[in-house]
PATITOR-174438 format. One record per atom (N, C-alpha, C, O): atom name; x, y, z. Coordinates in steps of 0.02 Angstrom, whole numbers. Layout:
% residues N
R  name    east   north      up
R    CA       X       Y       Z
...
% end
This chain:
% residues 190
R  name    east   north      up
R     N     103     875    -404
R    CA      98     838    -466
R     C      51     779    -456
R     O      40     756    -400
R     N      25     758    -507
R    CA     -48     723    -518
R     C     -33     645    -573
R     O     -45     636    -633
R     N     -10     610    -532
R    CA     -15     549    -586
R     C     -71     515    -622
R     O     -92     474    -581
R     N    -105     510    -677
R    CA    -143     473    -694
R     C    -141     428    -724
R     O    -114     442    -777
R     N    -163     343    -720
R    CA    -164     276    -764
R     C    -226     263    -792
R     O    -280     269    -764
R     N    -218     249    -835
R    CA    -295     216    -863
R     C    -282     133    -890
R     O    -241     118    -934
R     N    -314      98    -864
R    CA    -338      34    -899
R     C    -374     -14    -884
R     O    -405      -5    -831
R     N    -384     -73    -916
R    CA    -445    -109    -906
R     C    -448    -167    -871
R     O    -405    -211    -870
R     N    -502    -166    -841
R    CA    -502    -254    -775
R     C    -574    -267    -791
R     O    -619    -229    -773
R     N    -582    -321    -827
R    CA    -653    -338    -808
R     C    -726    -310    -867
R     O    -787    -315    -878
R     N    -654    -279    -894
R    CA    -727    -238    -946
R     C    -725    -172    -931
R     O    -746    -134    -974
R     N    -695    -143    -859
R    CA    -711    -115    -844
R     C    -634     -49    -833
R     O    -574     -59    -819
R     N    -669       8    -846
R    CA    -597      60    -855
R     C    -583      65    -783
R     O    -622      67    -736
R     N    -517      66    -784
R    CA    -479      89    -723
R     C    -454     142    -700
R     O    -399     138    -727
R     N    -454     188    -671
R    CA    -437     268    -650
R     C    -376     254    -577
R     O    -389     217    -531
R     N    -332     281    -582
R    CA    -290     280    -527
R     C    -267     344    -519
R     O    -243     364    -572
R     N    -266     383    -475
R    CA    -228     451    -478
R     C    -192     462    -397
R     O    -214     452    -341
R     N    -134     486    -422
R    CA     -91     480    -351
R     C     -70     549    -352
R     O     -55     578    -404
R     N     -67     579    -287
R    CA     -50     650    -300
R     C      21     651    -244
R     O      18     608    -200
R     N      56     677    -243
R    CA     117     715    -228
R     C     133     791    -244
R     O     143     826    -294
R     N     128     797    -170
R    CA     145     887    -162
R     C     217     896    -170
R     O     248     904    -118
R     N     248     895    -222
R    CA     300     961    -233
R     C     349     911    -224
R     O     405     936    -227
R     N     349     834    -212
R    CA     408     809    -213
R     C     420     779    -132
R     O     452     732    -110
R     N     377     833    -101
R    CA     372     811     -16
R     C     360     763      -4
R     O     309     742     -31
R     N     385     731      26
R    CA     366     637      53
R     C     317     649     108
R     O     338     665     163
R     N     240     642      95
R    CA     216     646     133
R     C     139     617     111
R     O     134     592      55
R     N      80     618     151
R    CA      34     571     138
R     C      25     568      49
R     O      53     613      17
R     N     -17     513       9
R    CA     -40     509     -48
R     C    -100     502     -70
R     O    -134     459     -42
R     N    -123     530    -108
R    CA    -194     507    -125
R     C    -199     467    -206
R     O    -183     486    -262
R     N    -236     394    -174
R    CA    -250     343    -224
R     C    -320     352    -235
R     O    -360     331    -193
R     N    -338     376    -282
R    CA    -430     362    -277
R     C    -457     322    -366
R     O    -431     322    -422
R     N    -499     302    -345
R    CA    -531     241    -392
R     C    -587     267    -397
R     O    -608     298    -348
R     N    -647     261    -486
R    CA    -702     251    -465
R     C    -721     211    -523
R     O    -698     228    -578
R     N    -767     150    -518
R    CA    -776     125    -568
R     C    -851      81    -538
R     O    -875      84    -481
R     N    -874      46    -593
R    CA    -930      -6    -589
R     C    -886     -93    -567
R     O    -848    -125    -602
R     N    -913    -107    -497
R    CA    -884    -177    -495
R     C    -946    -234    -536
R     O   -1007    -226    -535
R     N    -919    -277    -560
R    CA    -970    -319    -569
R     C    -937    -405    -561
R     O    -959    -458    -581
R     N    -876    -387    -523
R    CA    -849    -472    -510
R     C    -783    -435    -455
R     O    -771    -380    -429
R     N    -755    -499    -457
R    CA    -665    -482    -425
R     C    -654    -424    -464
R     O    -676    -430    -521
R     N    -626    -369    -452
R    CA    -572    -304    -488
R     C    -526    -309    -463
R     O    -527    -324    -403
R     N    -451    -294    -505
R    CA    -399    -288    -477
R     C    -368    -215    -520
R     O    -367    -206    -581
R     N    -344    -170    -468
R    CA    -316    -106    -491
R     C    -253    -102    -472
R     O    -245    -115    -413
R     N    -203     -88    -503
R    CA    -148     -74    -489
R     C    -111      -7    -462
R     O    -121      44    -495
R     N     -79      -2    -416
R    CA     -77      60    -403
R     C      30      47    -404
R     O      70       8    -379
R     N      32     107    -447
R    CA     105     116    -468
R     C     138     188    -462
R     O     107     234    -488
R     N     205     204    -428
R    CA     215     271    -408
R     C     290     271    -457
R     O     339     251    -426
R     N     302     292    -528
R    CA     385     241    -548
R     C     420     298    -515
R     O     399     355    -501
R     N     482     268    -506
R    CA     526     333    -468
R     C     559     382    -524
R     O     559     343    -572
R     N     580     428    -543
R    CA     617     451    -477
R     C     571     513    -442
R     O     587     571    -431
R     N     508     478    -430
R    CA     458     546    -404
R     C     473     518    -356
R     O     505     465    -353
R     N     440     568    -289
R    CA     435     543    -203
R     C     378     487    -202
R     O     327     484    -235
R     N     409     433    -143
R    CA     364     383    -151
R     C     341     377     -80
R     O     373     341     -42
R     N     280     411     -58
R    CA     269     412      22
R     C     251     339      56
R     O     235     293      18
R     N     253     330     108
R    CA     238     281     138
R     C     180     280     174
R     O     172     235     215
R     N     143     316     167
R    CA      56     319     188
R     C      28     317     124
R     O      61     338      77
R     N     -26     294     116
R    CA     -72     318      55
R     C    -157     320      77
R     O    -188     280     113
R     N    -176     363      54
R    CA    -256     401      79
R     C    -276     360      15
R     O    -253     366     -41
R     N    -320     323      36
R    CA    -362     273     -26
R     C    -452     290     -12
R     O    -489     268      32
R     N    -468     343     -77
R    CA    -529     329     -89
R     C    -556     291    -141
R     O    -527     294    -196
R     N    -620     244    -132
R    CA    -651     199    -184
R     C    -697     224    -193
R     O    -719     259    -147
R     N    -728     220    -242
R    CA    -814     217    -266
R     C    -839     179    -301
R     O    -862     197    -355
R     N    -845      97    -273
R    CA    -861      72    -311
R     C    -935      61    -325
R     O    -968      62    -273
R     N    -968      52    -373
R    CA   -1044      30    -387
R     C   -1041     -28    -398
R     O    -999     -64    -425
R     N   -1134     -40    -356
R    CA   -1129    -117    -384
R     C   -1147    -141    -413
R     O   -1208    -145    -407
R     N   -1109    -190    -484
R    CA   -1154    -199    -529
R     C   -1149    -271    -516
R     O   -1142    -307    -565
R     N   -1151    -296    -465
R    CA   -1144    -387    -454
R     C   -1211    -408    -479
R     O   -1216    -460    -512
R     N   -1267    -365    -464
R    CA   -1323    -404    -479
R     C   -1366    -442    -431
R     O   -1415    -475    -449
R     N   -1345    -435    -372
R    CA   -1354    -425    -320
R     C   -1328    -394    -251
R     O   -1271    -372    -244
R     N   -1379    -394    -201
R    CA   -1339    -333    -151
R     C   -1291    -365    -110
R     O   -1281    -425    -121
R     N   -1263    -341     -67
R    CA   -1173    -349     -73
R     C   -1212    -324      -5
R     O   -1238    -271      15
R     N   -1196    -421      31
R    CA   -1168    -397     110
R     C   -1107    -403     138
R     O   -1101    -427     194
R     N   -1064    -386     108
R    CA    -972    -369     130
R     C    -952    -347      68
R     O    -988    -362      20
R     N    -901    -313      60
R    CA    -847    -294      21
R     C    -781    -295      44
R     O    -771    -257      90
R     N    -731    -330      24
R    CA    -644    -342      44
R     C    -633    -304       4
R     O    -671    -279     -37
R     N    -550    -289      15
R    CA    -499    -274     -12
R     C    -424    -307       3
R     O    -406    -301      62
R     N    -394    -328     -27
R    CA    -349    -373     -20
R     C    -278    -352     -68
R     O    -275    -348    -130
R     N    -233    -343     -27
R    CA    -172    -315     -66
R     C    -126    -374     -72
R     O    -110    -412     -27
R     N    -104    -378    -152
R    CA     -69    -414    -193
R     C      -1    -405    -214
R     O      21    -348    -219
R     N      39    -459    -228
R    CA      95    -425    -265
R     C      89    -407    -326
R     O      50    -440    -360
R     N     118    -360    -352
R    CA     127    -337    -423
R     C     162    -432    -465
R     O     212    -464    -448
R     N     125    -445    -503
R    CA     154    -493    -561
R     C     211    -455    -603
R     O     208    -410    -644
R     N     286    -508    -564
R    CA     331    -484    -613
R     C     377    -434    -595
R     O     430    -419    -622
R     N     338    -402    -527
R    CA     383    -353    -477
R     C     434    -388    -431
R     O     405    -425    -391
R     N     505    -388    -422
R    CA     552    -402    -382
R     C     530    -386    -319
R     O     531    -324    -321
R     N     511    -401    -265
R    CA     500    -364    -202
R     C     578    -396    -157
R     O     600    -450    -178
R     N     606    -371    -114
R    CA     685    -384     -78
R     C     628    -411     -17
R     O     568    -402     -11
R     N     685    -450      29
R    CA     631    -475     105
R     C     605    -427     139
R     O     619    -372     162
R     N     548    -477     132
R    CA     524    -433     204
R     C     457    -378     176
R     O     411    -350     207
R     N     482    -378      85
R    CA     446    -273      85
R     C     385    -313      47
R     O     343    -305      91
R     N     363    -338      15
R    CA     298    -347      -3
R     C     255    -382      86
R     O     204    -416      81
R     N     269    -374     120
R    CA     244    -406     187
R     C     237    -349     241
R     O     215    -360     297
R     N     259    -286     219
R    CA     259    -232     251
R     C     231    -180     207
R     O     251    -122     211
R     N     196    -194     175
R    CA     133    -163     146
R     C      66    -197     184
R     O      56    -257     191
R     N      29    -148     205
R    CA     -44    -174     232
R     C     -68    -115     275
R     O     -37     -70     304
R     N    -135    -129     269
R    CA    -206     -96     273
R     C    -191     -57     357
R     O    -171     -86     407
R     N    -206      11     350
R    CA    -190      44     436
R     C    -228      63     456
R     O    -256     111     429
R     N    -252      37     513
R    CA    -315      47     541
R     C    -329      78     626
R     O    -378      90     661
R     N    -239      83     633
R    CA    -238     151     712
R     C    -217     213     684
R     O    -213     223     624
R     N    -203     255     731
R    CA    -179     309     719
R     C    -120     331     748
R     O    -101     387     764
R     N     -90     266     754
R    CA      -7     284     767
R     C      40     227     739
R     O      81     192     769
R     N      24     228     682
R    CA      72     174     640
R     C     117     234     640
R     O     111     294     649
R     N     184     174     619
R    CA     269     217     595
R     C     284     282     558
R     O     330     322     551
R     N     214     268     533
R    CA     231     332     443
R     C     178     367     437
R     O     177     392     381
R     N     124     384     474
R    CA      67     421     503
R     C      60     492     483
R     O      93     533     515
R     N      30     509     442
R    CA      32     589     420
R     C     -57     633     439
R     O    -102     642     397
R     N     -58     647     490
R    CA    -116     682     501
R     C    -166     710     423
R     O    -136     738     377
R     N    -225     701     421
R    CA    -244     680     465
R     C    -246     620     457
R     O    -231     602     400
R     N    -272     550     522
R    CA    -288     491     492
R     C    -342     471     473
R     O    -388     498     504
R     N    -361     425     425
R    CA    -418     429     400
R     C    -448     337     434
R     O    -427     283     413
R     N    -486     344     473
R    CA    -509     241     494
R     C    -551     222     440
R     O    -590     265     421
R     N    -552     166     410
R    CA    -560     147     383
R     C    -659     140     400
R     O    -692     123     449
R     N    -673     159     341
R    CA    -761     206     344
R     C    -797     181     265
R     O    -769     160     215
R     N    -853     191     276
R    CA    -883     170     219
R     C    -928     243     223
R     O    -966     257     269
R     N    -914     283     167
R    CA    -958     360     213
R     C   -1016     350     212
R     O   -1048     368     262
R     N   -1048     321     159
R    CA   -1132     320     137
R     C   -1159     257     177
R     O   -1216     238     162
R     N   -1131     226     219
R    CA   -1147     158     263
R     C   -1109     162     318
R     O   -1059     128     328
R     N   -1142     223     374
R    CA   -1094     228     441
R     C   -1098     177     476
R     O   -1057     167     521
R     N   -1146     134     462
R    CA   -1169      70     525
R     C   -1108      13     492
R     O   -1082     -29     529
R     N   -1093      17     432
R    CA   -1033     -45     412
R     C    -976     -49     483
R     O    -956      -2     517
R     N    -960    -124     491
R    CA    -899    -134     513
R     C    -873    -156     470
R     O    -891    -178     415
R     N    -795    -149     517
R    CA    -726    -167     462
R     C    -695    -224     524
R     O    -693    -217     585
R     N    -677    -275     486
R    CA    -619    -328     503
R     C    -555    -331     472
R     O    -554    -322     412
R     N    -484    -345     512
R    CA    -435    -353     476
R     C    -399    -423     482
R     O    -396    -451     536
R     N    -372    -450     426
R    CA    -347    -517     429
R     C    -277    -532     394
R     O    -233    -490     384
R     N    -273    -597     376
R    CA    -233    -607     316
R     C    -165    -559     347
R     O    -143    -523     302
R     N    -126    -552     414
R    CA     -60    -498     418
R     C     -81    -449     378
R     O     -43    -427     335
R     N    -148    -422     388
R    CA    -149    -353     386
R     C    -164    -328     303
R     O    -173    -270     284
R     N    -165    -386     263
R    CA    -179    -354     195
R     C    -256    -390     162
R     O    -272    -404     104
R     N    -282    -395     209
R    CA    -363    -419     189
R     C    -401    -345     240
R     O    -383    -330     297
R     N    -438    -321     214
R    CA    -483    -272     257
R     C    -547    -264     227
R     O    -558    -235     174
R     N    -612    -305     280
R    CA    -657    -337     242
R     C    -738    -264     287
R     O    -758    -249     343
R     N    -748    -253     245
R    CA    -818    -219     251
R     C    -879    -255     261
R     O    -901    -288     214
R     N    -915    -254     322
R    CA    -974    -279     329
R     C   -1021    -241     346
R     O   -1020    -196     388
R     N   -1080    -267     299
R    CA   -1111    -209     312
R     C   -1194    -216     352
R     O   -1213    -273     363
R     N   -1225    -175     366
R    CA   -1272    -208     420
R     C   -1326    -239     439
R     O   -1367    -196     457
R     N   -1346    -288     445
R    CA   -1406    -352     437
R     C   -1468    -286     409
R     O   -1487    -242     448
R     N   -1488    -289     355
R    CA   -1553    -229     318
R     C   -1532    -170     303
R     O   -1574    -125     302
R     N   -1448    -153     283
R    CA   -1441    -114     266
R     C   -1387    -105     223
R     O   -1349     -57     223
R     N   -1385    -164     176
R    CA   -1343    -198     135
R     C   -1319    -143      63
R     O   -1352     -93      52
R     N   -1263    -160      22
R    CA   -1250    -107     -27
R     C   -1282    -126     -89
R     O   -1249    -156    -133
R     N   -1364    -105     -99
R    CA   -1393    -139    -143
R     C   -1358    -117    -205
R     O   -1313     -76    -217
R     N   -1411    -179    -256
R    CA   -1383    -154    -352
R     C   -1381     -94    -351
R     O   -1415     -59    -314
R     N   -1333     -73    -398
R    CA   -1328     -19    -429
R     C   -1307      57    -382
R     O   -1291     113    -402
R     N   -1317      29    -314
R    CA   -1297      71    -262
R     C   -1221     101    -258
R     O   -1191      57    -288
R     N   -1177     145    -242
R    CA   -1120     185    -242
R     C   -1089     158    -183
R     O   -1130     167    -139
R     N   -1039     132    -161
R    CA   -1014     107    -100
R     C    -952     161     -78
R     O    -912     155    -124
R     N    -932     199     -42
R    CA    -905     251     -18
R     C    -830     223       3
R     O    -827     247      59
R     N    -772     189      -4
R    CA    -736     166      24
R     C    -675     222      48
R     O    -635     244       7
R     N    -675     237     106
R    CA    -595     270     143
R     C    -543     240     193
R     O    -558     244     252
R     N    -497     217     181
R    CA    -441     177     225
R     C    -375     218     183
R     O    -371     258     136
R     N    -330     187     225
R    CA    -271     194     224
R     C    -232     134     216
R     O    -257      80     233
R     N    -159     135     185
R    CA    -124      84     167
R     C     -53     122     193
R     O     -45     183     192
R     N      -6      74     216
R    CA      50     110     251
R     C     111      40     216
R     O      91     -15     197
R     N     172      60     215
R    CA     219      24     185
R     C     284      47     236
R     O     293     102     262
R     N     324     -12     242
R    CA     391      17     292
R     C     445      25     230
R     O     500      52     239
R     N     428       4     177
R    CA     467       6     123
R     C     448      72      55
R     O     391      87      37
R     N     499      94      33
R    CA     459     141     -14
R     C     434      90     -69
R     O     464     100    -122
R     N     396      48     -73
R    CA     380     -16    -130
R     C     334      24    -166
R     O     286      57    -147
R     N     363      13    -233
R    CA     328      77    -303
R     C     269      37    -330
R     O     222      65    -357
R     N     272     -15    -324
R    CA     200     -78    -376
R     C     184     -99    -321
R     O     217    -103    -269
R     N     106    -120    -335
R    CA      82    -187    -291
R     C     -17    -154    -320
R     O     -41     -98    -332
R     N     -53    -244    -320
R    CA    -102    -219    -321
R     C    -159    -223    -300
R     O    -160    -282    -283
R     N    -216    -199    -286
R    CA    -267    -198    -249
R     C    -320    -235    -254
R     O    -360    -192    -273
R     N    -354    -292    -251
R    CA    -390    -358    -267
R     C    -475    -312    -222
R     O    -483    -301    -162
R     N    -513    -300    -269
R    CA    -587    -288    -247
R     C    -625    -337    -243
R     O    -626    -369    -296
R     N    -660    -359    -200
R    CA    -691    -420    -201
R     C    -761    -408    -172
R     O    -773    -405    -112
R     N    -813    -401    -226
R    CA    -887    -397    -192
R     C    -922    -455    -146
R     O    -918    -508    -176
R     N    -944    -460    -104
R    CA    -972    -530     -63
R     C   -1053    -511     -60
R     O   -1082    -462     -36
R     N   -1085    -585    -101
R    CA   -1160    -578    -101
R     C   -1185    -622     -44
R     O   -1140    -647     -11
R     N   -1219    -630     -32
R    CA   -1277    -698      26
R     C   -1252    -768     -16
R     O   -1254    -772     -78
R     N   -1236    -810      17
R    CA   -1235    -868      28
R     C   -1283    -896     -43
R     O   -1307    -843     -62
R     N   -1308    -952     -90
R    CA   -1343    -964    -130
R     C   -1419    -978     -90
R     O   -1469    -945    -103
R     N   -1418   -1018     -54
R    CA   -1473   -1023      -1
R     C   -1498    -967      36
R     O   -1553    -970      64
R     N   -1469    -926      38
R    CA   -1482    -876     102
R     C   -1551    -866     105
R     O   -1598    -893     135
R     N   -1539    -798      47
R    CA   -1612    -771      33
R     C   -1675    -824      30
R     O   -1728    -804      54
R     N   -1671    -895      -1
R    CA   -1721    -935      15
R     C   -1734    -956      87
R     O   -1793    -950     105
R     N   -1700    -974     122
R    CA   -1714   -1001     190
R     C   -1735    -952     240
R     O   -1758    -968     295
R     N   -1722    -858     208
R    CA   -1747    -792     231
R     C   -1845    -808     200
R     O   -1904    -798     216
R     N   -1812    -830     158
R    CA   -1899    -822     138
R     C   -1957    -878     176
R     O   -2016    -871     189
R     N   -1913    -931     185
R    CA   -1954    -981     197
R     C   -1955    -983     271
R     O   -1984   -1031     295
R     N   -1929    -942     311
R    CA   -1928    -932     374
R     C   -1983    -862     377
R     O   -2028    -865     420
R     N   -1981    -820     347
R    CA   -2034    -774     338
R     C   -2086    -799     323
R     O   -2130    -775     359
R     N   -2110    -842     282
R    CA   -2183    -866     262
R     C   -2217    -938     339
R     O   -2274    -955     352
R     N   -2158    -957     366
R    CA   -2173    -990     416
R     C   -2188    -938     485
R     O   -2228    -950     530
R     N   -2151    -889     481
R    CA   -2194    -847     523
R     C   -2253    -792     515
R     O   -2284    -761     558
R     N   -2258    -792     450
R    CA   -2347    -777     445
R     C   -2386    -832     447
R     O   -2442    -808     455
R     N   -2390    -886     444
R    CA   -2432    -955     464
R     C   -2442    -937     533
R     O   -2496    -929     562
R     N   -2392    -934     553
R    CA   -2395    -950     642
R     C   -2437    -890     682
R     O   -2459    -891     739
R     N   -2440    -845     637
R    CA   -2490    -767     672
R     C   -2562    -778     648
R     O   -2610    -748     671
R     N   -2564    -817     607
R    CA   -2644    -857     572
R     C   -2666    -894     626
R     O   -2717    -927     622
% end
């Protein structure tokens, strides 16, 4: 069975689809695809009384419509506004990045950017910040498709919580002090 949500963040439509085989508690697939053009936040919701696995296979596709090119992309998991979480279980949701966490369902997927193999990934924040960097000249320009695959693991069956997209551009200076360091080294070959 195939859950689908639709709604809006940003201007922008939201797609969530979670699949569950037959009731089996076993991995999930969350996949997203939309145009970013600021912070997005997507919600991802499983209501019971379906099976609520404790792995989830998260693909993104986000594009970029920041308007400029995007040297990092985060993701940052939130509480649901308005959701009860009991101790402990909104804090045992976060980003999995071995292949022998508690609730591990082959296969595992590391956290990858497919169309940008040279990206690294950092994890922070207890595990619910997982930040994409991507590689000095080989940045996720405008309008470009960004490939996102990770995993999210929970010790709790927790049904709400939501997913904070966060595009990261250059610094306001950057690109100028790139330039003005480039034009000082064509002087210097004169």
């Amino acid at each position: 069975m195939t859950w689908i949500a639709r709604g809006m963040g940003s201007g922008i439509a939201s797609v969530l689809v979670i699949g569950v085989s037959g009731g089996i508690v076993g991995a999930q697939t969350w996949t997203w695809q939309g145009e970013v053009v600021g912070e997005h936040v997507i919600s991802y919701q499983n209501p019971p009384p379906k099976a609520s696995p404790l792995e989830i296979d998260v693909s993104i596709n986000a594009s970029n419509f920041v308007g400029a090119p995007l040297i990092a992309f985060e993701f940052r998991i939130l509480p649901k506004p308005g959701f009860a979480y009991g101790p402990g279980e909104f804090e045992a949701i976060f980003f999995d990045v071995v292949a022998d966490g508690p609730n591990d369902f082959a296969p595992f997927v590391p956290p990858s950017v497919l169309n940008k193999p040279d990206a690294t990934f950092s994890l922070s924040s207890g595990g619910q910040l997982l930040r994409f960097d991507f590689a000095p000249g080989n940045p996720l320009d405008e309008f470009e498709l960004g490939e996102f695959r990770f995993q999210i693991e929970r010790a709790f069956t927790t049904t709400f919580f939501d997913l904070q997209l966060i595009p990261i551009v250059p610094a306001p200076g950057a690109f100028g002090l790139l330039a003005a360091a480039g034009l000082v080294a064509m002087r210097r070959r004169r």
